[in-house]
N, C-alpha and C positions, 0 to 999 in steps of 0.2 A: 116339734112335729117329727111324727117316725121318719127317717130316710129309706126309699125306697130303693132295692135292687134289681134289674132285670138279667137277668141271667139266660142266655140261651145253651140248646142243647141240655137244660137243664136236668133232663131223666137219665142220661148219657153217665158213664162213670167217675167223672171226674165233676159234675153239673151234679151230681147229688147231692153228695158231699161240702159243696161250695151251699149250695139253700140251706143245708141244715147248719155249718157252720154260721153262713152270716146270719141266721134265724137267730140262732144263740147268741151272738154277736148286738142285736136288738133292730135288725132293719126289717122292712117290709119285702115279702120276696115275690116280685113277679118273676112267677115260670114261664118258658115257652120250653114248649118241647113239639113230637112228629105225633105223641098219640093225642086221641080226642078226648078223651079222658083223663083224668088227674092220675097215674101212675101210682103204685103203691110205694115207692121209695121218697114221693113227695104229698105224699097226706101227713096234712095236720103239720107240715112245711111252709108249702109255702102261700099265701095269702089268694095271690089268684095264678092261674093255670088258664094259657089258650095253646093248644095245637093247631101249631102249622106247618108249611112247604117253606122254609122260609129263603127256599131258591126260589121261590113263587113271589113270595110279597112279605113285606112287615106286618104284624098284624096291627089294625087300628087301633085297639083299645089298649097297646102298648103306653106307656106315658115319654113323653119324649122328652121330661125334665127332671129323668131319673139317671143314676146311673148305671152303666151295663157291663158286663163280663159275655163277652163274646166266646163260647164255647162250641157252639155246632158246626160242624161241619164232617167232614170223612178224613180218617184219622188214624188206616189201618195204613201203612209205609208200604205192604208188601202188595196190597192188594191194587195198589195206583198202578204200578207195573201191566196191570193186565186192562185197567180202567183208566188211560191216563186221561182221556178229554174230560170224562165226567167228573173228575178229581179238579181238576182246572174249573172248569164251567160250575159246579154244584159251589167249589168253598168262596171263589170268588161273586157270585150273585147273591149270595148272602149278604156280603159285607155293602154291596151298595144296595139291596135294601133296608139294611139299616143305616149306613150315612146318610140315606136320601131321606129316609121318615124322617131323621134326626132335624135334618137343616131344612125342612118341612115345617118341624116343629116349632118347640122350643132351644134346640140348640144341645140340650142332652147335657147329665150333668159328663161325669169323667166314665170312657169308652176303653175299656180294657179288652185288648182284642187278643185270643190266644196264638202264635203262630209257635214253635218248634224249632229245638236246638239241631232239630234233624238238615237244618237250612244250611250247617255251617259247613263249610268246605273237608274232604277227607285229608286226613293227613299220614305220613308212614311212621310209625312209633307209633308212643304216646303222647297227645297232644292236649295240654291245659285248656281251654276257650273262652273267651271273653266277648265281651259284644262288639270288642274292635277287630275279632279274629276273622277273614276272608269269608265270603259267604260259597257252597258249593250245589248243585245240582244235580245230584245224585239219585232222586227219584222222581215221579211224578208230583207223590205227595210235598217232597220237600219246593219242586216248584210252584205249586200253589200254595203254600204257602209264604213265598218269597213275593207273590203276586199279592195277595192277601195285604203284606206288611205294606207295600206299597201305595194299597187302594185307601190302607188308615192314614198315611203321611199326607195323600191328596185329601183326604179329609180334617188333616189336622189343617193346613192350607187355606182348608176353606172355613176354618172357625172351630171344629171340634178340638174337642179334649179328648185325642186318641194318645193311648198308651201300648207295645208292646211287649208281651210276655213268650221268651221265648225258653218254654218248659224244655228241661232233658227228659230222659226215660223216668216213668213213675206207675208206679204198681200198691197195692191195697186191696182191700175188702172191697169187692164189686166187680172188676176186673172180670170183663168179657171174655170168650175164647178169640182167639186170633193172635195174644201177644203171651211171650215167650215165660214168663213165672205162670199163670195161670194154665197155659196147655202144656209145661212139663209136670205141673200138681198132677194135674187129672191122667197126665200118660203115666207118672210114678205109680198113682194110685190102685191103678187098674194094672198094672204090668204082674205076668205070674213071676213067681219067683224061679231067681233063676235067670231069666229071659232078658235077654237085651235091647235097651230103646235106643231108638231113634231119633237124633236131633240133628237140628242146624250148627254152626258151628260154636262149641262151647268155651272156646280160646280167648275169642274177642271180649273185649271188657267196657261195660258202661255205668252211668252214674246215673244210679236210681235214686229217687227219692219216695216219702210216702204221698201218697192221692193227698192225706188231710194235710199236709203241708204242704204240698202243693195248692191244694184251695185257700189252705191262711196266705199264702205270699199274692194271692192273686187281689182277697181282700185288703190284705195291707197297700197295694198301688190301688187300690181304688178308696181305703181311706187317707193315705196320706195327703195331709195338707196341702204339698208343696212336691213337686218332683222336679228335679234337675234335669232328665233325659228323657227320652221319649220309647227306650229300649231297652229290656231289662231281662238279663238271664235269671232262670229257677233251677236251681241244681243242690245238692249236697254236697260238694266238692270232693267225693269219694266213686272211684272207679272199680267196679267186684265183676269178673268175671263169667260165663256159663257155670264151668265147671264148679265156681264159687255158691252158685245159685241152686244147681242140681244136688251139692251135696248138704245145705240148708235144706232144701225140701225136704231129703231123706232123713235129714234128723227127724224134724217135725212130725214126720211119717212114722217113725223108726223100721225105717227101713234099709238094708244096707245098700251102696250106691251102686247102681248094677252097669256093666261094662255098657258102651254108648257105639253107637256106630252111627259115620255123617252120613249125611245126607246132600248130595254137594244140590240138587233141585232146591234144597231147603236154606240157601246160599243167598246172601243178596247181592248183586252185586254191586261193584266198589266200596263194598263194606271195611269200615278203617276198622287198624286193629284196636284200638284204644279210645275211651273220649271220654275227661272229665269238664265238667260245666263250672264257671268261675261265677259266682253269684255274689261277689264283694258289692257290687254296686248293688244291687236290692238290699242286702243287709244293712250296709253304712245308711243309705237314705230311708231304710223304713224300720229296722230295727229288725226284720223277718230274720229267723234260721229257723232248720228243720227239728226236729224234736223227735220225730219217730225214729229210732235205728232202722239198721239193716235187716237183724236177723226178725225183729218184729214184725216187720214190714212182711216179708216173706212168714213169718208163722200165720198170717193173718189175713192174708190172700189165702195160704192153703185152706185156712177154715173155713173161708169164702165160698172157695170152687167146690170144698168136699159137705157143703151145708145142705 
């Protein structure tokens, strides 16, 4: 019998990429996403598609003895700042309507809940991270997501098979505007020659990985067998800088790299200067590493934004 996937947030940029993966992989994909209609990055994807509010409710015709990759929610770091209840209220009422349809149901097969290496506390340097490393509170978004990780452990409590995943920075083909490789593409793109852009701080350094690796690692805890922990970092274990990043675009581009002026508004604050992600333990227990490079990853987002 095919094994069915439910995946939310599924139209989302990282929920694409995950349906057409496990598509190819051989599972059955239930979509959910916000529009009413089948999206065009999930036709001929994924098997069935319902739109919903799913700060509102689970949808019915969900199957509750499937398993899930939990994806939707709000996910821009900087924008919580200015939205923080909604941040709070919106990611957390998701997850207890789907624990509640689940233990409703049938009990749900394995619950892979997405939460964010953004949880982990700052530190001064540069700081390796692992899943035992201090957790910190730094923005809105990282606190609901620390609420989030919590609402799946009382779920696991109560019988579920929650797992989870707490991604680093990761960028690819699809990559919205909001986050920092796709809005310097488009600013390089467009800037006259000559002219100086404007960025946030290009000093600090973090550990990107690609979207499609990202979505295999997320598959791999949701087919392995057997999992030992209940908590798993996604990272590449490599830390690349702004200024790292700004002068890969401009290859790409071939464009020369044009002098930068900060923007201290465009700052976040208690931003650490360094952060790379320790993913040994996903690796050792599921066999997952990334596959896409660095500079790939970046050529490939730019073709994205300039498509």
């Amino acid at each position: 019998m095919t094994r069915t996937l439910v995946v939310t947030g599924a139209a989302g940029f990282v929920g694409a990429h995950l349906c057409r993966i496990a598509a190819e992989a051989g599972f059955s994909v239930f979509a959910i996403g916000r529009e009413e209609r089948v999206p065009d990055s999930l036709d001929g994807i994924a098997d069935q598609y319902v739109g919903v509010d799913l700060t509102e409710e689970w949808p019915s015709t969900a199957p509750t003895d499937a398993d899930v990759v939990h994806l939707a929610g709000l996910a821009a770091v900087g924008g919580s700042f200015s939205r923080p209840q909604l941040y709070l209220s919106a990611n957390s009422a998701m997850v207890t309507h789907l624990g509640e349809a689940l233990l409703r149901g049938s009990g749900g097969g394995r619950v892979v809940g997405v939460s964010s290496g953004a949880v982990y506390a700052a530190t001064p340097g540069a700081s390796v991270i692992d899943e035992s490393s201090p957790l910190g509170f730094t923005s809105p978004y990282a606190v609901s997501k620390v609420l989030v990780e919590n609402q799946l452990a009382y779920y696991r409590g109560r019988g579920l098979d929650t797992v989870v995943a707490r991604p680093f920075n990761h960028s690819g083909p699809g990559q919205g505007p909001g986050f920092l490789i796709p809005d310097l593409a488009r600013r390089i793109a467009e800037l006259p020659a000559g002219a100086t852009v404007t960025t946030g701080s290009l000093v600090t350094r973090r550990d990107y990985t690609d979207v499609r690796d990202v979505a295999r690692a997320y598959l791999a805890l949701i087919t392995a067998p057997t999992l030992d922990h209940a908590l798993y970092n996604v990272a590449s274990g490599s830390a690349h800088s702004g200024k790292e990043i700004l002068a890969t675009i401009c290859a790409v581009l071939e464009r020369p790299v044009p002098e930068t002026r900060t923007d201290p508004d465009l700052i976040r604050p208690n931003d650490p200067a360094s952060i790379t992600g320790d993913a040994e333990r996903l690796r050792r227990e599921t066999g997952w590493v990334p596959r896409i490079p660095f500079a790939r990853m970046i050529a490939e987002s730019v073709s994205s934004v300039l498509a």
